[in-house]
VOBA-1610 file (N, C-alpha, C; in pm, whole numbers, padded with zeros to 5 digits, always signed):
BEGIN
Unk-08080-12884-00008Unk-08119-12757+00051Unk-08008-12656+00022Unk-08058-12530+00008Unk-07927-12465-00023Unk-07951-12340+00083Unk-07789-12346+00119Unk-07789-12238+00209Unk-07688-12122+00170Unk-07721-12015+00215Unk-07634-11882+00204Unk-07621-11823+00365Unk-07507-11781+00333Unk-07439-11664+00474Unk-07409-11561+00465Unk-07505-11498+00517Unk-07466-11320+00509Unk-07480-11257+00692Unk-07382-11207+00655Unk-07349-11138+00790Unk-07413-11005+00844Unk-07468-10974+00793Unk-07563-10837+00866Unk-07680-10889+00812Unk-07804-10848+00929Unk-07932-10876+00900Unk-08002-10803+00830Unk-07960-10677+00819Unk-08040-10615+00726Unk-08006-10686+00546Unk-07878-10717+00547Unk-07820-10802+00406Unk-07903-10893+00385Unk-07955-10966+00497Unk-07980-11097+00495Unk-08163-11078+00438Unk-08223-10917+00495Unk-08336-10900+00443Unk-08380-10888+00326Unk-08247-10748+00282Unk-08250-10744+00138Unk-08274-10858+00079Unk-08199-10956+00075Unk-08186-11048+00005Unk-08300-11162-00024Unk-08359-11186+00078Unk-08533-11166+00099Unk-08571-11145+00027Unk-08611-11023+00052Unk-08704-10938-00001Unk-08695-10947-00172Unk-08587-10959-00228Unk-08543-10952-00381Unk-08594-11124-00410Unk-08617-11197-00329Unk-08611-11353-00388Unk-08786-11366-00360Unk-08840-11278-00278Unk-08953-11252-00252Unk-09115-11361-00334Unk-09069-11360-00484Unk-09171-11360-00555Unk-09140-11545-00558Unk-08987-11577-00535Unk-09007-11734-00577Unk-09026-11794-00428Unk-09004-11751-00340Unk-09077-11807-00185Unk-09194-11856-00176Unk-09181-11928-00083Unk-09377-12008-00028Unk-09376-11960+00093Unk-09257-12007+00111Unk-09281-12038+00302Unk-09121-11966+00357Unk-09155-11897+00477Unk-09056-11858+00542Unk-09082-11841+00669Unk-08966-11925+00754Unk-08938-11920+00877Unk-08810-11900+00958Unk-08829-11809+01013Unk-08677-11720+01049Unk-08686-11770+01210Unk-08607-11802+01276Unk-08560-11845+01432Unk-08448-11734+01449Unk-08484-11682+01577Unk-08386-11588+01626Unk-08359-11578+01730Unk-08227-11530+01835Unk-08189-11525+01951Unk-08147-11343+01959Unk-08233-11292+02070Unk-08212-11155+02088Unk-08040-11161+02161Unk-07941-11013+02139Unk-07838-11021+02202Unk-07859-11032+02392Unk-07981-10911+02423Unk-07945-10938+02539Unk-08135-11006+02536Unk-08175-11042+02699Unk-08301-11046+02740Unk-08319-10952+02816Unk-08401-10896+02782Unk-08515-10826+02875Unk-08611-10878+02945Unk-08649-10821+03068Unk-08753-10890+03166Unk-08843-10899+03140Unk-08943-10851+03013Unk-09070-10863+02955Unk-09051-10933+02821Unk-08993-10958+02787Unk-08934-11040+02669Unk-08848-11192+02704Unk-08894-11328+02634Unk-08788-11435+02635Unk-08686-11371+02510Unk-08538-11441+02500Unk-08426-11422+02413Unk-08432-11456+02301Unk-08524-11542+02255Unk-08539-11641+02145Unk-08699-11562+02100Unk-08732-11651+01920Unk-08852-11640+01899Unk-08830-11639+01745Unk-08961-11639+01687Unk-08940-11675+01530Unk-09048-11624+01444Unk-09006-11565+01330Unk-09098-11479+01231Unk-09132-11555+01148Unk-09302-11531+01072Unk-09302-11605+00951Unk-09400-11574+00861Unk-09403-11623+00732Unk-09538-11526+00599Unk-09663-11617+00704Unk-09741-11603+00815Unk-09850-11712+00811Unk-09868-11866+00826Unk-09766-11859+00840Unk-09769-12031+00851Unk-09869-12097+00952Unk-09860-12202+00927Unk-09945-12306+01007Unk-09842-12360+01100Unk-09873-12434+01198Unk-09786-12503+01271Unk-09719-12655+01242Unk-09765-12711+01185Unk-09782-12844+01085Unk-09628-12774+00964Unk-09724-12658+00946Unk-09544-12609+00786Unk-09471-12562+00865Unk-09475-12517+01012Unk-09320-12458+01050Unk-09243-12567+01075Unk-09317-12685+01183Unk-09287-12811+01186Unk-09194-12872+01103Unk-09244-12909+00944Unk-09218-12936+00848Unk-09068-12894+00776Unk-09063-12757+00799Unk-08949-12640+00763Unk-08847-12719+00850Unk-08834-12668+00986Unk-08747-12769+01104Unk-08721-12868+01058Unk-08788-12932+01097Unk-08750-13069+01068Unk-08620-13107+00935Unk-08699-13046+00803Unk-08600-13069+00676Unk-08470-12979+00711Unk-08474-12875+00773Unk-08351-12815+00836Unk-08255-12890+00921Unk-08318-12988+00996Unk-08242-13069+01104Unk-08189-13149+01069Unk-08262-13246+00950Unk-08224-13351+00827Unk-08087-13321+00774Unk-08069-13194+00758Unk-08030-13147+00616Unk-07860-13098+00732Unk-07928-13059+00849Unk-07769-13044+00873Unk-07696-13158+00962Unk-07798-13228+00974Unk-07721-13392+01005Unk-07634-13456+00903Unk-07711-13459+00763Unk-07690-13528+00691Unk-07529-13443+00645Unk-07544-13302+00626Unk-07394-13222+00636Unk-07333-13258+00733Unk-07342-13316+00861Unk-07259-13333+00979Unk-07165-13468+00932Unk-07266-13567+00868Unk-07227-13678+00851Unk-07186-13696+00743Unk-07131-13585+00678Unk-07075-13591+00554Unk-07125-13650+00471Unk-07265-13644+00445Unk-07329-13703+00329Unk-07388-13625+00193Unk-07355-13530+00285Unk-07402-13397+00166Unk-07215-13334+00140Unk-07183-13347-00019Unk-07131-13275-00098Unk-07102-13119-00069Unk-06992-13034-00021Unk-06952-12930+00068Unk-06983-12824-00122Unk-06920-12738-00091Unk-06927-12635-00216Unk-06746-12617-00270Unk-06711-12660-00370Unk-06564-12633-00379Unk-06500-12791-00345Unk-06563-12844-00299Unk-06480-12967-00284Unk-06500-13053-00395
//
């Protein structure tokens, strides 16, 4: 899995938006700074998905940073 870090969200859109055409699937998880009383803090954007492919997305995300926890995945530079 490959990951990138960009520090402002609008960066993080651009960057999106430009990779746009080789995407399938996208699922973004987010935590608002503050909560509001008509709003929960949390929540998550996506092209359409089904619940079965967001599922799916998670999951290989959770895999993927275990398997980095447990040092089984190869760092960048090392």
């Amino acid at each position: 899995m490959k990951s990138e870090k960009i520090e402002k969200i609008v960066d993080l859109a651009a960057d999106l938006a430009s990779k746009a055409d080789d995407i399938d699937q996208v699922l973004i998880i987010y935590r608002l700074r503050e909560k509001t009383p008509e709003d929960e803090n949390f929540g998550s954007l996506d092209n359409g998905l089904e619940l079965q492919q967001s599922m799916w997305l998670v999951e290989a995300f959770k895999f993927w940073m275990q398997a980095a926890a447990m040092g089984l995945i190869e760092r960048k530079g090392e």
